[in-house]
Backbone as CSV, one residue per row, in Angstrom:
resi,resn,N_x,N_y,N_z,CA_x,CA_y,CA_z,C_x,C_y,C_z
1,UNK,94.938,100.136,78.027,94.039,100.848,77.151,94.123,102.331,77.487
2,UNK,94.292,103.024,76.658,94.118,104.764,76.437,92.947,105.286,76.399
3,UNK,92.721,105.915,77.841,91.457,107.004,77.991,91.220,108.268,76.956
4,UNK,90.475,108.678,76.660,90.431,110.038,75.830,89.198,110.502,77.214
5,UNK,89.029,110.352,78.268,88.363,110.518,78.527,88.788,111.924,79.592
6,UNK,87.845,113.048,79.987,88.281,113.555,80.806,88.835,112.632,82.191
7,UNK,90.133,113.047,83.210,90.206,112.700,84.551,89.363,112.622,85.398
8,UNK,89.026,113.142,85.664,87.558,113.747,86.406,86.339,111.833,86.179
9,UNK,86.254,112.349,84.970,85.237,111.169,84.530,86.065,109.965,84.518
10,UNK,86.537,109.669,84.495,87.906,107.908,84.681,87.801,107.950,86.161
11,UNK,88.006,109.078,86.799,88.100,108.938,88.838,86.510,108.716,88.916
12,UNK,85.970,109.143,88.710,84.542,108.520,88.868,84.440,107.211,88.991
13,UNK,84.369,106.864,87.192,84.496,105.200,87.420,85.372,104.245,88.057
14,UNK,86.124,104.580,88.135,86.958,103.920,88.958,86.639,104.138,90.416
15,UNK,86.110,104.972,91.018,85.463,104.541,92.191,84.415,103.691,92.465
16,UNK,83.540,103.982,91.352,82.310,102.701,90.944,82.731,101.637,91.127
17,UNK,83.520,101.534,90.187,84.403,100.411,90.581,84.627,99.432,92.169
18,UNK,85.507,100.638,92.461,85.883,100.106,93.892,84.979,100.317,95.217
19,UNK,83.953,100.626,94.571,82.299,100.414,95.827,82.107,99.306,95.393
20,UNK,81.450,99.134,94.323,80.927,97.714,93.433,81.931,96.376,93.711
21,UNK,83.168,96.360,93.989,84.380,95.372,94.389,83.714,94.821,95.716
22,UNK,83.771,96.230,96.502,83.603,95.915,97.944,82.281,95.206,98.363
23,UNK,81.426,96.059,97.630,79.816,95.252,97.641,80.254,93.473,97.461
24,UNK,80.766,93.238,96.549,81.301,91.822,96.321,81.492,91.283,97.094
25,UNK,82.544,91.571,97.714,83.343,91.195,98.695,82.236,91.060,99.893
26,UNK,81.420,91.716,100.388,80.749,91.963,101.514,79.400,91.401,101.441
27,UNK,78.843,91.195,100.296,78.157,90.441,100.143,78.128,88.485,100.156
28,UNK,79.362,88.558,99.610,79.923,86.946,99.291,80.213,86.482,100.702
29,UNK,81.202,87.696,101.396,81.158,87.337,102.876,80.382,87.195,103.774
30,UNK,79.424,87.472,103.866,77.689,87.211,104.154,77.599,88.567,105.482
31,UNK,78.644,89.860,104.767,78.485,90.701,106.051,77.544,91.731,105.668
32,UNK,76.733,91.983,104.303,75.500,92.760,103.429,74.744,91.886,103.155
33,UNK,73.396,92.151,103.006,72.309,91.268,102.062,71.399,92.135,101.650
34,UNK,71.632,92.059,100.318,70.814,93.278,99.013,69.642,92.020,98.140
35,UNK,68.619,93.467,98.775,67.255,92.021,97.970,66.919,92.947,96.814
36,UNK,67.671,94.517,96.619,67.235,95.207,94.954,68.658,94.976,94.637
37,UNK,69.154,94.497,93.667,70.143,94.903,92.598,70.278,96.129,92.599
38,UNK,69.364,96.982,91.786,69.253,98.018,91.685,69.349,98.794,92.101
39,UNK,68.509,98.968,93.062,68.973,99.943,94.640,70.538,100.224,94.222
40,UNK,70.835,98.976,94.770,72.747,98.874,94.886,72.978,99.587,93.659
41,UNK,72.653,99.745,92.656,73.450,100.138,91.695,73.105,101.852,92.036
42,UNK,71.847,102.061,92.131,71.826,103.649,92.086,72.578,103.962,93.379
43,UNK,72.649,103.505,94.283,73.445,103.617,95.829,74.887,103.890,95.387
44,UNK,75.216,102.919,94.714,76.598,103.056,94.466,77.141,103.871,93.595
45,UNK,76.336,104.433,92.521,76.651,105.476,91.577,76.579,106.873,92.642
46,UNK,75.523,107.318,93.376,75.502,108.254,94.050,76.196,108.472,95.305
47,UNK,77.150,106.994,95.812,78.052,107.021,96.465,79.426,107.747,96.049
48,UNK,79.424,106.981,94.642,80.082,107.461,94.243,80.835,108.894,94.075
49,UNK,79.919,109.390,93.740,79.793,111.047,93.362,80.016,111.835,94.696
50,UNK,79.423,111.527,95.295,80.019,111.499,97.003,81.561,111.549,97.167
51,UNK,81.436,110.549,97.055,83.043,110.529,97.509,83.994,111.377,96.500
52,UNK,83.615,111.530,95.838,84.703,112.223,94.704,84.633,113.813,95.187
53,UNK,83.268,114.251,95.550,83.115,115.556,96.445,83.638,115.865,97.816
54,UNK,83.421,114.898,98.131,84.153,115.057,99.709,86.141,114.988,99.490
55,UNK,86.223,114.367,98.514,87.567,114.145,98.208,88.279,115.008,96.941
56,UNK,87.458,116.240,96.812,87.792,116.755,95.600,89.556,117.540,95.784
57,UNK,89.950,117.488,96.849,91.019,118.292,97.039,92.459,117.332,97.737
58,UNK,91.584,115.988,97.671,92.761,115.038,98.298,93.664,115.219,97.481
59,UNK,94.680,114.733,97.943,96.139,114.806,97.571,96.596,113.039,97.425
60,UNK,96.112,112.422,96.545,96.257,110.890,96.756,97.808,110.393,96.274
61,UNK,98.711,111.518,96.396,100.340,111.549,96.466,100.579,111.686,97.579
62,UNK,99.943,111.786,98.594,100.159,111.852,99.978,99.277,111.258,100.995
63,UNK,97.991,110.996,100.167,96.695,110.275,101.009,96.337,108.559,100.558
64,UNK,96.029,107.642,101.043,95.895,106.528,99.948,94.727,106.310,100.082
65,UNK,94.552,106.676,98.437,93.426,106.173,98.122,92.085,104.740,98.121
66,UNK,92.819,104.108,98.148,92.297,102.813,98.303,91.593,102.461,99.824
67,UNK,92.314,102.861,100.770,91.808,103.145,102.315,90.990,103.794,102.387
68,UNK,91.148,104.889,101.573,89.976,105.899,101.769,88.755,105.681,101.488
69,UNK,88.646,104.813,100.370,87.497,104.039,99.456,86.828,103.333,99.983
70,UNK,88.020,102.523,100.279,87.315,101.018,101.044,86.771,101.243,102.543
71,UNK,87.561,101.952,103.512,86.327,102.487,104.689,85.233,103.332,104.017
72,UNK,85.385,103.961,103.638,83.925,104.976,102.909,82.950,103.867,102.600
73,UNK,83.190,103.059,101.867,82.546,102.032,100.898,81.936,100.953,101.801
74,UNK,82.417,100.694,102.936,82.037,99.696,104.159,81.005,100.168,105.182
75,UNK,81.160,101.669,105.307,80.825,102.207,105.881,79.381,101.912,105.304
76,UNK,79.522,102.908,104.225,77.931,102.812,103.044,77.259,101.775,103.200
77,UNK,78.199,100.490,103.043,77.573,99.443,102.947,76.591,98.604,103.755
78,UNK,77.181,98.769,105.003,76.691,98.386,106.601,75.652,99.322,106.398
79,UNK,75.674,100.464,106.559,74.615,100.949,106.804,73.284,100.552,106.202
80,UNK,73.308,100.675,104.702,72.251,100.693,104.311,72.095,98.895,104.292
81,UNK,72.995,97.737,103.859,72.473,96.726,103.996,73.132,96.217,104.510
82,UNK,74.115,95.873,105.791,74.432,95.431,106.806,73.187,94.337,107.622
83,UNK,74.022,93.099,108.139,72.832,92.198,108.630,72.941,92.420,109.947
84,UNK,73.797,93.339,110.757,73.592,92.980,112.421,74.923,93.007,113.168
């Protein structure tokens, strides 16, 4: 499918994305336990945005992205709902 969308705004979601994956993942694995939905969702949108700031100058032709995400995203995660 063809974006018309600015870059900028597609790297966004697509990090949403790949917080929201990991939440999955970390939740199903029983290594998070989220009692708001919600929370998680505003957490992860403002994670989001985060990371795209801290990363505004990466070079993801030379950095990989996906590593970068997924520790960031684990990190987030433990913290705020991590069981121990």
């Amino acid at each position: 499918m063809k974006t018309v969308m600015p870059l900028k705004d597609v790297a966004v979601k697509e990090t949403v994305a790949d917080i929201a994956l990991m939440a999955g993942c970390m939740i199903a694995d029983g290594e998070i336990e989220v009692g708001d939905s919600r929370e998680l969702v505003s957490n992860i949108l403002a994670w989001a945005e985060e990371f795209m700031m801290m990363h505004e100058k990466s070079d993801w032709d030379t950095e990989d992205y996906i590593s970068c995400v997924d520790r960031f995203s684990e990190e987030k995660l433990k913290a705020a709902y991590g069981t121990g």
